[in-house]
PAMIMAR-509967 format. One record per residue (C-alpha): residue in one letter; x, y, z. Coordinates in steps of 0.05 Angstrom, whole numbers, plus 32768, in hexadecimal, padded with zeros to 4 digits. Layout:
AXYZ ...
//
This chain:
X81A17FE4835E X815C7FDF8344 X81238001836C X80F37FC28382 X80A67FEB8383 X806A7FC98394 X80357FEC8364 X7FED7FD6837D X7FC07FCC8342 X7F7C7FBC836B X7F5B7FEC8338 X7F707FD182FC X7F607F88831E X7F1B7FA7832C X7F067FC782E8 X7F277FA782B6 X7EED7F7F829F X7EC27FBD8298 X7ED87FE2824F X7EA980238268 X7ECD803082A2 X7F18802C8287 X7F2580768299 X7F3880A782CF X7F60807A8304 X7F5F804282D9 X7F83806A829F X7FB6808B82C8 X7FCF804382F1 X7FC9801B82B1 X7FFB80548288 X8021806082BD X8038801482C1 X803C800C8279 X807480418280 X8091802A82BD X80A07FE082A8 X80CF8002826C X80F3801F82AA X8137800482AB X8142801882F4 X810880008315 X80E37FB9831E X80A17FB68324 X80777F87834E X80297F92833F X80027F818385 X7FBA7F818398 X7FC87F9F83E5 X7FA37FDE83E9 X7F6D7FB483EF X7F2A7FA78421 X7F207F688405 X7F5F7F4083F8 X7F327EFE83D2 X7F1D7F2383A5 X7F4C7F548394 X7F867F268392 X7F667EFD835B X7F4A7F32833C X7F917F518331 X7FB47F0D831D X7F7E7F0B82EC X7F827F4A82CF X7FD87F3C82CF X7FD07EF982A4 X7FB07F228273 X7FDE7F5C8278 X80057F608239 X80437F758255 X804A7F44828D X80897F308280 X80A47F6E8291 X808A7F6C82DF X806B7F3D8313 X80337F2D8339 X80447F2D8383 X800B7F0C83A5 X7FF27F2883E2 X7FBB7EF58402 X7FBC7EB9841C X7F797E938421 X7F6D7E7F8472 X7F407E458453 X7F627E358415 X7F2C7E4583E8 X7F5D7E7683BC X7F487E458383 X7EFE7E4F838E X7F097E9B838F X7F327E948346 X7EF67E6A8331 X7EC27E9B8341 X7EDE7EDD8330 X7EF97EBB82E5 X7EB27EAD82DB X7E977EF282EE X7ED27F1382C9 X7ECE7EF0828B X7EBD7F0E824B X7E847EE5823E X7E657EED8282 X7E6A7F3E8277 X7E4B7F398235 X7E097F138253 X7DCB7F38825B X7DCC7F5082A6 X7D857F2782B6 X7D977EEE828C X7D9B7EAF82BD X7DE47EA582B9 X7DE97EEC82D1 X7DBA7EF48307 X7DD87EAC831F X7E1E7ECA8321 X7E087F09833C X7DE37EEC837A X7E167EB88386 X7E3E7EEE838F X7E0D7F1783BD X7E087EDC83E5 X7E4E7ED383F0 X7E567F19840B X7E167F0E843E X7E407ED38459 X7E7D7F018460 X7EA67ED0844F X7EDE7EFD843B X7EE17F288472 X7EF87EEC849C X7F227ED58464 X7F487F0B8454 X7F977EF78468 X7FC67F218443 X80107F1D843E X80477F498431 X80977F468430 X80A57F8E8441 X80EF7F79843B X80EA7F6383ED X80D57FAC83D8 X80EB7FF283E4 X80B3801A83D6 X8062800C83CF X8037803983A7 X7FEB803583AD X7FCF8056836B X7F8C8056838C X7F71803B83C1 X7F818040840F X7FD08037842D X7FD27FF9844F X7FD97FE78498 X801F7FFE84B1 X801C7FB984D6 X801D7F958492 X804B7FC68465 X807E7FCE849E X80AF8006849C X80B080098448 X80A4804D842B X805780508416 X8047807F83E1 X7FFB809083CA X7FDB80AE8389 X7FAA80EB8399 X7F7C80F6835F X7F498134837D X7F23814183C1 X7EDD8142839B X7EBC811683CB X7ED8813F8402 X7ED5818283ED X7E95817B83B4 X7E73813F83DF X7E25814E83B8 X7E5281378372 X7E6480EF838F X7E4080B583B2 X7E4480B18406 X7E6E80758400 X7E9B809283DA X7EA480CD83FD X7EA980A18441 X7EE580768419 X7F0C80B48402 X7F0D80C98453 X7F29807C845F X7F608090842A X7F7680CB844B X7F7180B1848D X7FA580788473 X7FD280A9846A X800980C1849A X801B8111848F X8059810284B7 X807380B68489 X804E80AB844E X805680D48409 X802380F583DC X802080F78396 X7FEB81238370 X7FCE81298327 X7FD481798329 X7FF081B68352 X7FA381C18368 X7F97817B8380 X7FD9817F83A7 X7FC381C883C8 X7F8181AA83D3 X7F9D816C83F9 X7FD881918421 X7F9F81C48438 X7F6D8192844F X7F9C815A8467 X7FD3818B8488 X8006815F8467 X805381828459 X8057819A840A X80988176840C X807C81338414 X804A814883D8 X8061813E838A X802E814A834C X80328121830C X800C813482D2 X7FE580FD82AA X7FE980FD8267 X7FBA80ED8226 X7FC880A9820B X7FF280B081CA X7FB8809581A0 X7F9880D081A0 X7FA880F68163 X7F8681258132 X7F6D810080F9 X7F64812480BB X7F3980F48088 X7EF081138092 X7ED380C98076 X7EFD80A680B7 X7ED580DD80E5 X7E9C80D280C1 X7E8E808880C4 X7EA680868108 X7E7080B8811C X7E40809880F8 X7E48805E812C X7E2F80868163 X7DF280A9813D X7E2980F28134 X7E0E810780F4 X7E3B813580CA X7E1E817780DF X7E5F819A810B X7E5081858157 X7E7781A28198 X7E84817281BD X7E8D815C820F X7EB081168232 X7E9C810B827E X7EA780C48278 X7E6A80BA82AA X7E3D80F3829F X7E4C810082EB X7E2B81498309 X7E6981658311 X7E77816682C9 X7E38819782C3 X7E1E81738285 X7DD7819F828F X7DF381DB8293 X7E1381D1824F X7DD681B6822B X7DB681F78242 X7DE482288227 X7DEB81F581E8 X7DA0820081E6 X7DA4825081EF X7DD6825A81BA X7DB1822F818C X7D69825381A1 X7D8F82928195 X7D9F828F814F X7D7F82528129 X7DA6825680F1 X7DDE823B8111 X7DFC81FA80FC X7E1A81D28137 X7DFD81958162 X7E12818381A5 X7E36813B81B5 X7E3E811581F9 X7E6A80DC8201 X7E6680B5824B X7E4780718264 X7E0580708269 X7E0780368297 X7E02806982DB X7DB1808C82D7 X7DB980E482D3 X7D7880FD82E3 X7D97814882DE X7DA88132829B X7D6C81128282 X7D44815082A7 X7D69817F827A X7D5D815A823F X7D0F8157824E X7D1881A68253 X7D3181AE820D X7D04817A81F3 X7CFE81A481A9 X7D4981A081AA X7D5C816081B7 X7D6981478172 X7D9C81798173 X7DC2815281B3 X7DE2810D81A9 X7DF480E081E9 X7E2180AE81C1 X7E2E807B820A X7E6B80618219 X7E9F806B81DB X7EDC803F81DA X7F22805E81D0 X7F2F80488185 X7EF3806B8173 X7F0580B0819A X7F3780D78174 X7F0B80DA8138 X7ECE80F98164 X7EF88122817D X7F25813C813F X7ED4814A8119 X7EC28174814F X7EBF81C38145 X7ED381C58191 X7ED781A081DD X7EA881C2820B X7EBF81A88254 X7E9C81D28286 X7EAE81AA82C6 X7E9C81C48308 X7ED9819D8329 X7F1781728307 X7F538150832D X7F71815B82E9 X7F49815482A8 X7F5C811E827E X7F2B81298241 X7F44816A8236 X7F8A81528225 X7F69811B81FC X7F40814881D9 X7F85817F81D7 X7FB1814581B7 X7F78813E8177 X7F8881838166 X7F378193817F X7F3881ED819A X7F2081DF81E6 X7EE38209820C X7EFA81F5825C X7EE68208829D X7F0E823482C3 X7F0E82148306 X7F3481E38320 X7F7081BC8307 X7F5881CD82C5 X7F85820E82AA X7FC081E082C2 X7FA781B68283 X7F9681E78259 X7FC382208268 X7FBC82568229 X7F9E822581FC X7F58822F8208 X7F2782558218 X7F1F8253825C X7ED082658278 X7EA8826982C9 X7E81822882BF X7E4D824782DD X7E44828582AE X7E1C826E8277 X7E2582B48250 X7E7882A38249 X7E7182588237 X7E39826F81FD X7E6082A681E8 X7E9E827281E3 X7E7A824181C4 X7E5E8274818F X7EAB829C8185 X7ECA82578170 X7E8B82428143 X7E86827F811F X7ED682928118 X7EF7826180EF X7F47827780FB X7F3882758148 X7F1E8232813B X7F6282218116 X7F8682528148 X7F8082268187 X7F7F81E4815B X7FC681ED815A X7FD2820E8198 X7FAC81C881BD X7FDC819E8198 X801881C481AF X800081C881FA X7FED818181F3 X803A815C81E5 X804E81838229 X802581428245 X804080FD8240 X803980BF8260 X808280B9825E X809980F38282 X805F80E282B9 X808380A282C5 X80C980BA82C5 X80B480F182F7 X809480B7831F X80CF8096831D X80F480D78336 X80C680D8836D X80D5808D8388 X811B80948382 X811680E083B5 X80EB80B583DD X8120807783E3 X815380AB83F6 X812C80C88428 X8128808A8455 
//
């Protein structure tokens, strides 16, 4: 018999619309379902129930499922109910604001800032807090697993095993990287979650340490997963490919190193890596090598920009591409001389692998999840010792068989990581869980 799992997609159903922010969470629920639905064993109902706000999510998630291009191989399980039968007006608002030609407007164009305060307006009325029904047939499934957000009321999920996705304990442990409210939501997510009858599942060994320490929860009701690069990342070898897709984003063709932190966020020390880029350069001129950023630049940085002001007689020497889309990425990453990621704090470490499946040698920080990913691979450096990350930086610059050395070694250590496998553990992990009832 089939396991029945109710996979909430209120992420997906949240972002979808928004091409910069298609990573991290996002990533992992998206390729984890793709690989899920090819799961003979299992049927999977997509829900919107880890939810605070039912409207919205629910039609955010049905739209995001009609244009899902492997629908037919799941179903959308509604979860709300509108008290005032207004689920139309909610479908008719949220298409609007999700469409592709309302995303593409100018945000102080009129049809924007219409939109936009319509919107504000409806949340001063609170509309949705009164109108927020939402049903659930605990009976039609055997399992629910939140990839995300906050477990659900026991009073609405019943007796069903719950399962939830535990990415990292930054805004509980790191608090100064993250905003208040998000720290204050990642408390409500732990608080959801019963030590003695809900399950765990984490995206390394240090995440699930990290959670079992701070929540007191069993080890034995904890599992880890590892993500996985998608698979079209791949070295590519024609230099005129590299080149005219760097040209796009102002990389010239002088060798760059090069850093993803999709955001720019603190944690992922961005200033402290434009300073030793800046040292090693100061050092010895004669050195060939620019420095390349890739990450929205939708979200302000003052560290970043302050650094940048610092180094003002270097800046031509340090590109901030924006946001770069995923067809365009293997390239930058395959014409770099090396990934510099000198993160302060990682539930796992995503870019790495990325960068590790393009055949690019890897410069990591040592702290973390991050040896999990890069095991002997890489050089592995303190992110806060500027001396080892220069001297790193400078070994693989001026030594052309290490270079070559961990190129192969990164694509090795990189097909231990698959999508697949992640889903077939997953699947593992909800059939223990069924047995354990």
């Amino acid at each position: 018999m089939k396991i029945k799992v109710a996979y909430d997609i209120t992420f997906l159903g949240k972002f979808f619309s928004y091409s910069d922010n298609k990573v991290g969470v996002y990533r992992l629920t998206e390729e984890l379902l793709l690989e899920l639905i090819k799961d003979q064993n299992i049927d999977i109902f997509l829900t919107s129930l880890c939810t605070d706000t039912p409207a919205f999510s629910s039609v955010n998630c049905q739209l995001y499922y009609n244009q899902f291009p492997q629908k037919d191989s799941c179903k959308f399980a509604n979860s709300f109910k509108s008290k005032f039968y207004l689920d139309w007006f909610y479908k008719l608002c949220l298409s609007t604001y999700y469409s592709k030609n309302f995303q593409s407007l100018p945000r102080y164009s009129w049809q924007s800032v219409l939109v936009r305060g319509f919107f504000k307006i409806l949340k001063l009325t609170s509309l949705t807090d009164y109108d927020n029904q939402q049903i659930f047939d605990d009976k039609k499934y055997d399992l629910i697993h939140s990839t995300y957000y906050k477990l659900p009321p026991r009073n609405l999920t019943g007796n069903i095993p719950r399962l939830i996705t535990i990415y990292d304990l930054i805004p509980i442990k790191k608090p100064e990287f993250v905003t208040p409210p998000l720290t204050l939501y990642t408390q409500e997510i732990l608080k959801s979650i019963n030590p003695e009858t809900d399950w765990v599942v984490c995206i390394s060994e240090y995440t699930r340490q990290e959670f079992c320490e701070y929540t007191g929860m069993h080890r034995d009701r904890t599992f880890v997963t590892y993500l996985a690069a998608d698979q079209n990342f791949y070295p590519v070898t024609n230099r005129e490919i590299i080149n005219n897709i760097n040209q796009k984003y102002q990389i010239t063709n002088t060798p760059y190193f090069l850093c993803l932190a999709s955001h720019l966020d603190p944690r992922k020390n961005i200033p402290h890596l434009i300073n030793t880029f800046v040292d090693l350069i100061s050092e010895d001129p004669s050195l060939e090598i620019n420095l390349v950023l890739i990450g929205t630049t939708r979200y302000k940085r003052p560290d970043i920009e302050k650094a940048l002001q610092q180094i003002a007689k270097y800046k031509s020497r340090i590109i901030l591409t924006g946001y770069v889309p995923d067809q365009d990425l293997s390239a930058i990453y395959s014409g770099a001389t090396a990934f510099v990621f000198p993160s302060l704090y990682e539930g796992f470490g995503l870019p790495i692998l990325e960068a590790m499946q393009c055949g690019t040698p890897v410069i990591s920080s040592s702290v973390t999840s991050l040896p999990e990913v890069v095991g002997d691979s890489g050089i592995l450096v303190d992110p806060q010792n500027q001396n080892q990350l220069k001297q790193a930086m400078l070994d693989i610059l001026t030594n052309t068989s290490l270079q070559e050395s961990l190129s192969q070694k990164s694509i090795l250590r990189a097909k231990q990581f698959s999508w697949g496998k992640c889903a077939n553990e997953t699947v593992e992990i909800y059939k223990k869980i069924i047995e354990h009832k």
